[in-house]
C-alpha positions in Angstrom: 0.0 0.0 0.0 1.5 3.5 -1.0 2.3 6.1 1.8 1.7 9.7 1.7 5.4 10.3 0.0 4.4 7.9 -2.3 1.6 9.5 -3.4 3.0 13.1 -3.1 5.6 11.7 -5.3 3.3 10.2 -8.2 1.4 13.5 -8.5 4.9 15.4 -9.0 6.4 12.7 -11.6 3.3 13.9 -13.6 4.9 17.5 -13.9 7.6 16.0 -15.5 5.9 15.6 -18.8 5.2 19.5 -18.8 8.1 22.1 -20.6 7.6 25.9 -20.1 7.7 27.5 -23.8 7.7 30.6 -24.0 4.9 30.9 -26.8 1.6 32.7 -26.2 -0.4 30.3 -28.1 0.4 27.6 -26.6 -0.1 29.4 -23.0 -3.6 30.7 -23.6 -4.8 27.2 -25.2 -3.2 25.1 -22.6 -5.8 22.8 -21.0 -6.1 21.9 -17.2 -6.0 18.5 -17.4 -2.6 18.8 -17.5 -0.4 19.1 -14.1 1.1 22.3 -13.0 4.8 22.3 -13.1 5.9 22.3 -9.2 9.6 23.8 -8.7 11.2 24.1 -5.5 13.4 27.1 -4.9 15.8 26.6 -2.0 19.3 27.7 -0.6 21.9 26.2 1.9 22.4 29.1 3.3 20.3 32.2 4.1 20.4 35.5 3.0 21.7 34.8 -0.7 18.4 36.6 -2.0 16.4 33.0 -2.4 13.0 34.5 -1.6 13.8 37.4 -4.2 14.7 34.6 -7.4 11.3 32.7 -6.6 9.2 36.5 -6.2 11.4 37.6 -9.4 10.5 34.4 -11.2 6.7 33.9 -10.4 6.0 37.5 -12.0 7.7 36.8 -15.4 6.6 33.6 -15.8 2.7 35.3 -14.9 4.0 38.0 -17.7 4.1 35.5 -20.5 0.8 33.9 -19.3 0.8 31.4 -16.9 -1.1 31.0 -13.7 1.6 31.3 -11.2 1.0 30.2 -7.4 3.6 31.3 -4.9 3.6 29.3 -1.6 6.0 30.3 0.9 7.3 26.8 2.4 9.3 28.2 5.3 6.1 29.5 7.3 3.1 29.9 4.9 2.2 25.8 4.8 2.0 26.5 8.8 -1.3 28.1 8.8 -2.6 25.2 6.6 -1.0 22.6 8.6 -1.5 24.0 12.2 -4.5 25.5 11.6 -7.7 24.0 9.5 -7.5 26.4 6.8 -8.7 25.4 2.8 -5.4 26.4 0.6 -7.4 28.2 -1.5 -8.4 31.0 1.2 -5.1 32.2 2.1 -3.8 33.0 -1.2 -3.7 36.7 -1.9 -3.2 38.6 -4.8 0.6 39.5 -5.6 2.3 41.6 -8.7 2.0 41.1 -12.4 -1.1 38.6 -11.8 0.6 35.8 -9.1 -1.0 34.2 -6.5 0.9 33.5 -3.4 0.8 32.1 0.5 3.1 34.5 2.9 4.7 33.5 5.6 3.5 36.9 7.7 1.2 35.0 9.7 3.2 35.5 13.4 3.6 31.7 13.3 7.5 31.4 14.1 8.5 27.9 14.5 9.3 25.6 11.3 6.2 22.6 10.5 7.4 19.4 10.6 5.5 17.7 8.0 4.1 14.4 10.1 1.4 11.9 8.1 -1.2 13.8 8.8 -0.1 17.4 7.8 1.7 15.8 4.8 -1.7 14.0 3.9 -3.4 17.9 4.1 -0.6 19.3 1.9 -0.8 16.4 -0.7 -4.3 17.5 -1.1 -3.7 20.8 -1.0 -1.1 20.9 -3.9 -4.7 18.8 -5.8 -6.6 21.7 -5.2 -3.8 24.0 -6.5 -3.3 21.5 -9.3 -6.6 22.7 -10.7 -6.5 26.2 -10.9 -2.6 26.8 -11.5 0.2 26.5 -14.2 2.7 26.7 -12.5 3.5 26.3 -8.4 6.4 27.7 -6.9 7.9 26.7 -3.4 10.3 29.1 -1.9 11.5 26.7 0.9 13.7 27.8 4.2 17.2 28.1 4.0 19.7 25.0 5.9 19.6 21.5 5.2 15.8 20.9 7.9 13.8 17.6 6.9 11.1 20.2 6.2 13.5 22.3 3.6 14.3 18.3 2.4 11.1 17.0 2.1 9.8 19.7 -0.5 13.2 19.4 -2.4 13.1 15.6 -3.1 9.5 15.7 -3.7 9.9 18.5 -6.3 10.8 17.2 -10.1 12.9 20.2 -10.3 15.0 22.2 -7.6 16.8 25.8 -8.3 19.6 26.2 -5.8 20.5 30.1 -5.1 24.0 30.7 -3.7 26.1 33.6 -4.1 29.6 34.3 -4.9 30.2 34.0 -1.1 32.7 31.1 -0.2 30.1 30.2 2.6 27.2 30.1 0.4 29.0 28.3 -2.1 30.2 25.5 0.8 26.5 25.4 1.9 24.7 25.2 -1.9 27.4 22.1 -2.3 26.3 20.3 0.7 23.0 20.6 -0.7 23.6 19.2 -3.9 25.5 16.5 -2.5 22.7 15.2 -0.2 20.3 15.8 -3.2 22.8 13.8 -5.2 22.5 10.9 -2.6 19.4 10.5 -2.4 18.2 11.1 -5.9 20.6 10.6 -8.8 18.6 11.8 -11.5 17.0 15.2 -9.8 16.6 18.2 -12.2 18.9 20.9 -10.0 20.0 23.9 -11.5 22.1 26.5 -9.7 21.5 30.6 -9.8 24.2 32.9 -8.9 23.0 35.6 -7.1 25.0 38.6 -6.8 27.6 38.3 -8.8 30.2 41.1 -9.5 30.0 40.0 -13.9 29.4 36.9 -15.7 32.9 35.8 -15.3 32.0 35.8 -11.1 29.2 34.1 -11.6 30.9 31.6 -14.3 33.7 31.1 -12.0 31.0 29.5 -8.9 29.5 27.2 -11.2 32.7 26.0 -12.4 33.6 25.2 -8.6 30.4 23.7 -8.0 30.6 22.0 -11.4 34.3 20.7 -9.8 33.4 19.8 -6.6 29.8 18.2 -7.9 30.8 15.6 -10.6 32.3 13.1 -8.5 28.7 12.7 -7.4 27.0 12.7 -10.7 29.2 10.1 -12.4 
């Protein structure tokens, strides 16, 4: 009999059949019984502007016509999960068009997804399934089983570092325990302010380095 992971799982593994084009046409006659594409934005270390990429991102991708839904992982999920709240009514209207669940609720501490709250947010994502394109998780920062969870349960991860050498030690550690767990995840890396391309070129290639060991 499949768990809850399972299942949370199985309804992601459906996004991955879904490609973002950039095409107008195919954005306005895309139909619903299709998944929304879940990506899951995340950082080892806080403070590299994480929360800025996934705001950044949800309104351009709303810009070329997708239904974007912002869900702020870190403390947003805790007013659904402590509190019996329907997804849908805590959403509020953000720019350029997004939906999106903050975390300004006063609720301080981290959720630790048990079976039960994971059951609520596996049919809470359903529900969001229906209405959105595309559903984007801005995690916590650190390496929590919360931050985790959403990660290897996403098809694809973004990891935001910075030119920092902290940051960069941090967004390896990350990739190495996704790596571990999950050969074959879809991770790709941002470099948040960087000084030029070259910067930001020159922490890839270190991450590249460091990474490949673990990817071959």
């Amino acid at each position: 009999m499949k768990d809850q992971a399972d299942r949370l799982r199985e309804i992601i593994d459906n996004l991955k059949r879904n490609q973002i084009i950039n095409n107008n046409n195919y954005v306005n006659s895309r139909k619903k019984t299709n998944s929304a594409r879940i990506i899951t934005i995340t950082s080892g270390k806080g403070g590299v502007g994480k929360t800025n990429v996934a705001v950044n991102m949800s309104i351009a991708l709303s810009n070329i016509g997708y239904k974007v839904a912002l869900i702020d992982a870190d403390l947003g999920l805790a007013n659904i999960l402590h509190y019996d709240i329907d997804i849908m009514e805590t959403l509020s209207e953000g720019p350029g068009g997004i939906k999106f669940i903050s975390g300004g609720s006063g609720v301080e501490e981290l959720v630790k997804l048990n079976k039960e709250q994971l059951e609520k947010f596996i049919s809470n994502i359903e529900i969001l399934d229906n209405y959105f394109d595309i559903i984007l998780i801005d995690t916590g920062a650190g390496l929590s089983d919360n931050v985790l969870s959403f990660v290897m349960a996403s098809a694809e991860v973004i990891i935001v570092t910075t030119p920092d050498p902290t940051a960069i030690t941090d967004a390896y550690a990350l990739i190495k325990i996704i790596s571990s767990r999950d050969r074959n995840k879809d991770v790709k890396i941002i470099v948040n302010r960087a000084e030029s391309i070259k910067e930001a070129n020159d922490v890839l290639d270190k991450l590249a380095f460091v990474s490949n060991r673990f990817y071959h």
